[in-house]
N, C-alpha and C positions, 0 to 999 in steps of 0.2 A: 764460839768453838774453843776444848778446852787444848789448848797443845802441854799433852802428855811430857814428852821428855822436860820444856821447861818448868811444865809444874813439879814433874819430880827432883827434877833439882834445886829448885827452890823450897821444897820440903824438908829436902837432906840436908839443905845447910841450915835449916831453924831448928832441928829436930836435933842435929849437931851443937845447937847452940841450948837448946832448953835443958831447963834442970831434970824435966821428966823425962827427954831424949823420943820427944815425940812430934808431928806434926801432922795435922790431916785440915782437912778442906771438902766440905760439899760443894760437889762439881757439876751435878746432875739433878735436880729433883723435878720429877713429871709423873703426878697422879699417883701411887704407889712405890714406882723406879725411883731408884737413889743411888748415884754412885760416887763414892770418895776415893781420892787417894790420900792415901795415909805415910807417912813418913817413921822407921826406928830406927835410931840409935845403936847400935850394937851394943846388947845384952837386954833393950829396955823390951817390956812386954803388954800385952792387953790381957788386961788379967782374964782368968775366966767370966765367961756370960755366954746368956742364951741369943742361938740364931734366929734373926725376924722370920718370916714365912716361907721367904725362898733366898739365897745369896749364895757368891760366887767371890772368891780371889784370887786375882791374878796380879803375879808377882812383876815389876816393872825395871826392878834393880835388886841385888842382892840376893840374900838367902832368909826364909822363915820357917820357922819348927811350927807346923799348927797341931796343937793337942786335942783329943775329944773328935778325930773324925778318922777315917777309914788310913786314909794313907799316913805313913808313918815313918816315913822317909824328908828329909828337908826339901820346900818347895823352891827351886833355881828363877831367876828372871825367865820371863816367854813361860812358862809354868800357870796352869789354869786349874782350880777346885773348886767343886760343889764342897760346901759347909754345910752340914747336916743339919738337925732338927735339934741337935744336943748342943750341952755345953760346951764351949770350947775356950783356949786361949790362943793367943801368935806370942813367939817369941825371936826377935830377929837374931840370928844367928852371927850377923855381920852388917854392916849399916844397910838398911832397905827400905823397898820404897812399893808399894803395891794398890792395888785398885781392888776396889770392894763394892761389888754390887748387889743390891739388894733390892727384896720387894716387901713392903712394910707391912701391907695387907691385899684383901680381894674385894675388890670392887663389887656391886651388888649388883645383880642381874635386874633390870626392872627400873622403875621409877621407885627413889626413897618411900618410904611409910610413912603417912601423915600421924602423930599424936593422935589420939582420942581421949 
């Protein structure tokens, strides 16, 4: 079991320490589900890229600017968003620390398809 508060402070202090002002860690992965947390830097960023099929971010510590999605106000810690279909970047406003959940794909209805 992953305990949240200490992984995020153990994020913020490497993340604090790295030259890129980042930290993250796969925390969860089961069959599609994937969840990280991620650690910034104040001012450091994820540059832009595209969202996997389905994902969500919530905020654990700090503030993030996320670009490329509907709300357009900084997201506060206890803070929860769907991340769209598009592009996007984070940019942390102020050192932060957040959880990213995601689904990488969709499982197939049925048994695989053999080759022929």
């Amino acid at each position: 079991m992953a305990d949240l508060d200490r992984s995020a402070a153990e994020h913020l202090a490497a993340a604090r320490e790295s030259p890129h002002g980042r930290s993250a860690e796969l925390l969860v992965r089961d069959g599609v589900l994937r969840q990280s947390i991620l650690a910034l830097r104040a001012g450091a960023e994820l540059a832009e890229h595209n969202s996997p099929h389905a994902a969500s971010l919530q905020v654990l510590r700090g503030r993030v600017q996320v670009t490329g999605i509907d709300a357009t106000e900084p997201l506060e810690a206890g803070e929860l968003v769907v991340l769209t279909h598009s592009r996007h970047a984070v940019l942390a406003l102020e050192d932060a620390v957040f959880l990213l959940t995601t689904v990488t794909g969709v499982p197939q209805e049925g048994p695989p398809e053999r080759a022929r």
